[in-house]
NUKOLKOL-153888 format. One record per residue: residue in three letters; y, x, z of N, C-alpha, C, O, CB in turn. Coordinates in pm, whole numbers, plus 50000, padded with zeros to 5 digits. Each point is the difference from the previous one (the first is absolute). Glycine has a CB too. Layout:
// residues N
ALAYXZYXZYXZYXZYXZ...
END
This chain:
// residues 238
UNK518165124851156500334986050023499154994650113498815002849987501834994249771UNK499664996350344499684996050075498904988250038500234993649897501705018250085UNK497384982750064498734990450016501074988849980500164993049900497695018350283UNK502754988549916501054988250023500914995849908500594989350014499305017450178UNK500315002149696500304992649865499494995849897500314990049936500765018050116UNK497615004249913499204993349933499634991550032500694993949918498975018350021UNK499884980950105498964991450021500814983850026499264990250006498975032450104UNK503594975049906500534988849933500414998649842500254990149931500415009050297UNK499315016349741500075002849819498914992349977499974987849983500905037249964UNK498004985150053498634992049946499914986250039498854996349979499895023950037UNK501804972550021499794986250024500664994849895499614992449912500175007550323UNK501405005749788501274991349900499735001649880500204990949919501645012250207UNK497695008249840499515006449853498924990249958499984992249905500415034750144UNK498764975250039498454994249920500474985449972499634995549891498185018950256UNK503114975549950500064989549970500964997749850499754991149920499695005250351UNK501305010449717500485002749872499655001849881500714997449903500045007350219UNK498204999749876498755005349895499234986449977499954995249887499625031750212UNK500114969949958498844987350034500894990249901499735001349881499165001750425UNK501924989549721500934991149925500415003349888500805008949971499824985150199UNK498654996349742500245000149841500284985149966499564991250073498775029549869UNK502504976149934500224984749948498344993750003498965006450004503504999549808UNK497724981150185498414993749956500224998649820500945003049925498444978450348UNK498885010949698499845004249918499145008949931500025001949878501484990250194UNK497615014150024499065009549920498924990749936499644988450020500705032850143UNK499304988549754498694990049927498394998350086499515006650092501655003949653UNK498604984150220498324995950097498715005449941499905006849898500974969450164UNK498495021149992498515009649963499364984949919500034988150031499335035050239UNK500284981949654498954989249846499074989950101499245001550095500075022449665UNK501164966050165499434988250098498055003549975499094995150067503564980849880UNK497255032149960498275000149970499605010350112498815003050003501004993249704UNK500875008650369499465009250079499194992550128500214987950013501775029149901UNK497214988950170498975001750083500914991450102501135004650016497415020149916UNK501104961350152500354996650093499655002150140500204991550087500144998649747UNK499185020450184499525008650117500535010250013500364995249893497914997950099UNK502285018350031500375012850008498935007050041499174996550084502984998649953UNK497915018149879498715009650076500845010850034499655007550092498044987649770UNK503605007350064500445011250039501004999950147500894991550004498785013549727UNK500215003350373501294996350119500695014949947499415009249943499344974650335UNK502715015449760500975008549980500324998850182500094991550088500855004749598UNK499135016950296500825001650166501145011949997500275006249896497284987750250UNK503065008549976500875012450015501144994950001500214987950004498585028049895UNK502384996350095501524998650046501514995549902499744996149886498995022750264UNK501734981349862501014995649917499985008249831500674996349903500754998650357UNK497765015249745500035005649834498864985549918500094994749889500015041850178UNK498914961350049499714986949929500694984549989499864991549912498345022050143UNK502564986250062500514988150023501084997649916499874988349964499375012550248UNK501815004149735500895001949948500404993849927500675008949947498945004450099UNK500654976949888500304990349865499024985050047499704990349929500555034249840UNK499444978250369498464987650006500404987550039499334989749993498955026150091UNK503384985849976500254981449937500464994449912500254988049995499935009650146UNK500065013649747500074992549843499095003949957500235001349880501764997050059UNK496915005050085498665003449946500215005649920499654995449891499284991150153UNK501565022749956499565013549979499975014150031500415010349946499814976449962UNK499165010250198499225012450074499105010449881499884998749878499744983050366UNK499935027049835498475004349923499024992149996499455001249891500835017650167UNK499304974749995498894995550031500294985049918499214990649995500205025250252UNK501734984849701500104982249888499845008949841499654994449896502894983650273UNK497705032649839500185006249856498465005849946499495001749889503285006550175UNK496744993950091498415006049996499684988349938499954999549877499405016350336UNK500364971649879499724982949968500315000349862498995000149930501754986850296UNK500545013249699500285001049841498925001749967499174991349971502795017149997UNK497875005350034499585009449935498534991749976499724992249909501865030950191UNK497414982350039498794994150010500104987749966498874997450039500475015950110UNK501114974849804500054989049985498864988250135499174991049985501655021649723UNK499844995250420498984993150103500964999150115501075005949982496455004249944UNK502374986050147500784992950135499185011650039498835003849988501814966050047UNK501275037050053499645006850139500714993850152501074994050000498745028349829UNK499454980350286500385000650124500865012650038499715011549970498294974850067UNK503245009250043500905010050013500395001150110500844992350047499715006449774UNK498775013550263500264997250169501095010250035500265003150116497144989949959UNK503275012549807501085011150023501134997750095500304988850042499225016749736UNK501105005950256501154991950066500705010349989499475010949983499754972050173UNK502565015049855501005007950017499925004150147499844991350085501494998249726UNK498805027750234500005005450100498884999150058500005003250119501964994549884UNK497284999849962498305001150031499855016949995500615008249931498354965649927UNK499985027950241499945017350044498725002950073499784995350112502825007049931UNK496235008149868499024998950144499975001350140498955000650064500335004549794UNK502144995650201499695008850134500814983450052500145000850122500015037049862UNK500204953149983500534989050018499654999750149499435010850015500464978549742UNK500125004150366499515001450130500374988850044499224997350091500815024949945UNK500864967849949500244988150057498674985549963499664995249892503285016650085UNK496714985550133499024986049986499594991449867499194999149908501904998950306UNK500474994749863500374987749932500465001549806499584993649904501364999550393UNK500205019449715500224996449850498925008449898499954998649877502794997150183UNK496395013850024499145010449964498804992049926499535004249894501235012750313UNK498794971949852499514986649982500025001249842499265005849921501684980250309UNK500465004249750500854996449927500305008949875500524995549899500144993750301UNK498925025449817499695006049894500935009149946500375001949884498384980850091UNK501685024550180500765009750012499275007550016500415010749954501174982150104UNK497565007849979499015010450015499064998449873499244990449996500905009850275UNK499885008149635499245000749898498224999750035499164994149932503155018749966UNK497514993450198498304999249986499614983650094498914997050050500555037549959UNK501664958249991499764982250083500324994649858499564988649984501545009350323UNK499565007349587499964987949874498374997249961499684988749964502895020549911UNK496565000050131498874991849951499254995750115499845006050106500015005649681UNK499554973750165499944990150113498244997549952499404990650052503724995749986UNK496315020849884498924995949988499474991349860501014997049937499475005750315UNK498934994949716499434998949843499785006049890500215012049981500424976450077UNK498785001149839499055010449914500715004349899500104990549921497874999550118UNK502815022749905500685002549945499395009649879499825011350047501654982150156UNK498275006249705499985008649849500365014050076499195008150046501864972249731UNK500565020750226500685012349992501294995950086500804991549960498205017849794UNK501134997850371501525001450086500595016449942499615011750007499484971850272UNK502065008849662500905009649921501285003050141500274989650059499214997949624UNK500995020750351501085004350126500375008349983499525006149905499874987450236UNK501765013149938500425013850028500314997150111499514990050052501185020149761UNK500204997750255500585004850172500195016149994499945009849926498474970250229UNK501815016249963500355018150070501455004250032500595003650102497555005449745UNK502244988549996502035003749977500694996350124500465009250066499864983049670UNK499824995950307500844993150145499615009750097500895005450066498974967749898UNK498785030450057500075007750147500215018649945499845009750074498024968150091UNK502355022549754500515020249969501544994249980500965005850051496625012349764UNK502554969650105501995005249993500364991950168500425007650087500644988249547UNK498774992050395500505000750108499215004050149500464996850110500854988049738UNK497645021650137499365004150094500585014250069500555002050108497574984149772UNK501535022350016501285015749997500725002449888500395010949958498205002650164UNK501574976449835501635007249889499025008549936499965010250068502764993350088UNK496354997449734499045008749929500925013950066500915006749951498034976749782UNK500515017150370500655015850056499225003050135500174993750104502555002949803UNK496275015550075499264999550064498654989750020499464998350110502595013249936UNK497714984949886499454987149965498234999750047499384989450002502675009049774UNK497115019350272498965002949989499204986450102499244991349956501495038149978UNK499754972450217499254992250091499964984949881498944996049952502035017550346UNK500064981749682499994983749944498824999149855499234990849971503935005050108UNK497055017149852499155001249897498515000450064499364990449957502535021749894UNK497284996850248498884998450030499904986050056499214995449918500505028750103UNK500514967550049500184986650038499674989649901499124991650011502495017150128UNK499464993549735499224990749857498605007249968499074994050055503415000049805UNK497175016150074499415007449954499775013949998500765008549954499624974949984UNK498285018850128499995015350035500075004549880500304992549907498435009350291UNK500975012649783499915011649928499054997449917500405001049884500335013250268UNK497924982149860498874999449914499794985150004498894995449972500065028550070UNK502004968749990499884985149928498974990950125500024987849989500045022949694UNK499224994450414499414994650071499934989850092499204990850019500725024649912UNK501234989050129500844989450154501625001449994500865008249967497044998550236UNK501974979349851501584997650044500124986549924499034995649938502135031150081UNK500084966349986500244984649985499204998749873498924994149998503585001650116UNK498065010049778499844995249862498445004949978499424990649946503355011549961UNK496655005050107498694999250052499114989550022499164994549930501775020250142UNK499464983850040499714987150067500294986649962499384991750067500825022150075UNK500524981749774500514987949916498925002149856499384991949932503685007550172UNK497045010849893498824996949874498865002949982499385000149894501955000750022UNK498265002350210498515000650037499944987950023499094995649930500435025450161UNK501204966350001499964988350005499594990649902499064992250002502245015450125UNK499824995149764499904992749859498915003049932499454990449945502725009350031UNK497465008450014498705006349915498824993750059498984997049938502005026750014UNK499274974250196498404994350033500374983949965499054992350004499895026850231UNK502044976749740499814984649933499665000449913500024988249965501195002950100UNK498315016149835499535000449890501475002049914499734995549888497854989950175UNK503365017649937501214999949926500145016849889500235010750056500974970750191UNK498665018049634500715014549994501534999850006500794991449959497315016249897UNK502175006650220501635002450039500605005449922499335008949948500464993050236UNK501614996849763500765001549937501315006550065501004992950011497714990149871UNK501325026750150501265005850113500715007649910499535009849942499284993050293UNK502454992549748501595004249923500575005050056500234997450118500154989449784UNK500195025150014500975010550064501064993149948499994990149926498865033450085UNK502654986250062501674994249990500595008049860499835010749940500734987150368UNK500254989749681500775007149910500815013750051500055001550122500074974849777UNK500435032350029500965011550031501425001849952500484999549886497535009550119UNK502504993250105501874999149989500225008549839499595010649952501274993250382UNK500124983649613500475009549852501255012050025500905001849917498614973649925UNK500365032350291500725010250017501634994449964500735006349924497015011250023UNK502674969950121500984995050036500944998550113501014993049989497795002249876UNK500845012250261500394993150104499794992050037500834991850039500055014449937UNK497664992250030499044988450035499925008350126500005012250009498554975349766UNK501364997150382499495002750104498775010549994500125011350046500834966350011UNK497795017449879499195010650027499775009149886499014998849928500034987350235UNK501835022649819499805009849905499775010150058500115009849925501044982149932UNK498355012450324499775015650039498524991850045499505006050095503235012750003UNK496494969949860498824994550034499045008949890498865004550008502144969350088UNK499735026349829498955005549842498155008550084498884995350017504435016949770UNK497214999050236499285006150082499134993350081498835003049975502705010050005UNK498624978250118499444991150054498804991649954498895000050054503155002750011UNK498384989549814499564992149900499175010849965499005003050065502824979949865UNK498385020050020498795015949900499094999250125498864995549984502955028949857UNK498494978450248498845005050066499014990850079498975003550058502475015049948UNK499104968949985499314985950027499304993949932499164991950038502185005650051UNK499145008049699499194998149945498845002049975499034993349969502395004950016UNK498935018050043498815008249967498604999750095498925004949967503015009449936UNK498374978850223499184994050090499144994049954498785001749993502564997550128UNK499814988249822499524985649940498705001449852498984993949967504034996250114UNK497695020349873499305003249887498795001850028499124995649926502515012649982UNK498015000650240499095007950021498964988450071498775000349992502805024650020UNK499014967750038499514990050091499174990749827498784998349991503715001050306UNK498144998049632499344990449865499285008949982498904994950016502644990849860UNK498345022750105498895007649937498645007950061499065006049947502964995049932UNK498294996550232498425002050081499374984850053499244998750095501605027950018UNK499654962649805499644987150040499504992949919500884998549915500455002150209UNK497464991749834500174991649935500724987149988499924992250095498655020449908UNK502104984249893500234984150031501544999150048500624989650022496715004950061UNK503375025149937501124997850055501015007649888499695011449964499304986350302UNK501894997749694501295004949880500894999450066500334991950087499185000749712UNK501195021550137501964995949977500485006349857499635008349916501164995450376UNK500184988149731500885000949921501275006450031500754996950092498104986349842UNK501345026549975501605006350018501164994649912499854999549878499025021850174UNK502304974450009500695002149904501395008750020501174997549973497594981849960UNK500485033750135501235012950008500795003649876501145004649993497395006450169UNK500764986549760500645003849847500894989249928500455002549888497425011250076UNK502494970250119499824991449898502025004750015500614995549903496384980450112UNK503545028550043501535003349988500605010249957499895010350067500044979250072UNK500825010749746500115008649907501365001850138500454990550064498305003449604UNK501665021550349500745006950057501434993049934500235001349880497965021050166UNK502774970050049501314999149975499664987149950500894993550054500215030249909UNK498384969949985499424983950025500144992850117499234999350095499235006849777UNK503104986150102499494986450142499674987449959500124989750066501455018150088UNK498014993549735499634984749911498514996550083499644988449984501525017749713UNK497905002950394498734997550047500424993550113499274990050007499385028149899UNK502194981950197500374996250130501724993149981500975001749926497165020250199UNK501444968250012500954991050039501085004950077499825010750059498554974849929UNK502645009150022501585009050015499745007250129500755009150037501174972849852UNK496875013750193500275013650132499445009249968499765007550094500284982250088UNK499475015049679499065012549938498955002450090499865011750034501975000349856UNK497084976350173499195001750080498754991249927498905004049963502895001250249UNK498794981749781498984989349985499955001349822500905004449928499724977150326UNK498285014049710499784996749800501144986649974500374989950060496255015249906UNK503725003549883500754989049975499684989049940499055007049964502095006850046UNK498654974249934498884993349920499395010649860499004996549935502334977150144UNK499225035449899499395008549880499445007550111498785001249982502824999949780UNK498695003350320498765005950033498784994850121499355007250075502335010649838UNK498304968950075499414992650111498844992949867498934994150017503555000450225UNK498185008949638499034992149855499415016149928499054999249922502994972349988UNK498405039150112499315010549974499055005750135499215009049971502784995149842UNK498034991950315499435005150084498494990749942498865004449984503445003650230UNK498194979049766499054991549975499225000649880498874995449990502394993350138UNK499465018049770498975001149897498975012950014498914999649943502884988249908UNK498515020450205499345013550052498324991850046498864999349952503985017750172UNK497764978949973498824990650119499164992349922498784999350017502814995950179UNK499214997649695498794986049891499515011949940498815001350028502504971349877UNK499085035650032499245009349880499045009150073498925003949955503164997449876UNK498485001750298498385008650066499334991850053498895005149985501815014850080UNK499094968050006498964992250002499544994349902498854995950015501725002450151UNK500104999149695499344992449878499275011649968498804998150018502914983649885UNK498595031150052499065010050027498825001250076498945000949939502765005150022UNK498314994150158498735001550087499394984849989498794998650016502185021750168UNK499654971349794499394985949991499894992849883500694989849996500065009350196UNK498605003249717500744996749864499914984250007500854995349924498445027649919UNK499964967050222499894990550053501484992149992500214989149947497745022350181UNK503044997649942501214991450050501215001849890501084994250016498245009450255
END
């Protein structure tokens, strides 16, 4: 499939996903009128976030605390334009600075599926994240965050329920971005992820929204409970 189609799909798609009835419920008026937590990254976070309910409103549930949500649909680290890059197309420009608890994010997915079609994918993969977790964008975004004093919270993607989902020859891809990611939390202090490779039972499209790409609110409220239960874990605080 070609650059030149994907990439008016993924538009039309993600905006499709995004739009839900109003109506969601709100976070407990007793909660924290400050936010400590920021949420950032691409449309697996943004997804349900103008009926609030994204991940990052179900995390909020959960934790019973106001989060900041700098996510955006089609947000990508390799983003390159100025102005909307600003604006928070460019995932490592959503954080703008302050004192944050914990920046919970993901990225990467936008620049392997529409960067090379997860095909051939090696040059774009060293670029996010080398081999031993050291250098390259995502690297560099959370070496950033970490020196604000923030601990990081970096989320892996959901995985195609072997439907004829656009990215179902990504699998491979994903695996091996995780296993980066993994590698990258764990020679760090202060830096986590979370997987949720497992959270799609094979032949399940009840997790994703009709372009079998984006979470569907069940799985935009299970991505989110993953995220409250491992930081209420490491934080028993929240």
């Amino acid at each position: 499939m070609s650059k030149k189609f994907l990439v008016p799909l993924l538009s039309g798609l993600i905006l499709m996903s995004c739009v839900e009835p109003a109506g969601s419920p709100e976070v407990s008026r007793n909660a924290p009128q400050s936010p400590r937590i920021l949420a950032m990254g691409d449309s697996m976070m943004a997804a349900h976030k103008v009926s609030g309910r994204a991940v990052a409103d179900y995390v909020s549930r959960a934790l019973n605390e106001p989060i900041k949500d700098h996510s955006m649909v089609g947000a990508s680290m390799s983003y390159a334009l100025p102005i909307t890059g600003a604006m928070g197309l460019n995932i490592a420009q959503q954080f703008r600075g302050g004192e944050w608890d914990w920046v919970v994010l993901n990225g990467g997915g936008n620049d392997l599926w529409l960067g090379c079609g997860c095909n051939g994918c090696e040059t774009k993969m060293e670029k996010l994240i080398s081999l031993d977790a050291t250098v390259g964008k995502i690297p560099n975004l959370v070496t950033r965050l970490r020196n604000s004093g923030a601990q990081v919270l970096w989320v892996g993607y959901l995985r195609s329920p072997g439907m004829n989902s656009p990215i179902e020859n990504c699998r491979d891809e994903g695996d091996e971005l995780e296993s980066r990611l993994l590698h990258m939390a764990r020679s760090q202090d202060g830096v986590h992820f979370v997987s949720i490779a497992d959270l799609v039972p094979h032949g399940d499209n009840s997790f994703h929204g009709i372009d079998m790409i984006h979470p569907s609110l069940k799985g935009s409220a299970e991505i989110g409970a993953r995220v409250s239960e491992y930081i209420r874990r490491v934080d028993p605080i929240r």
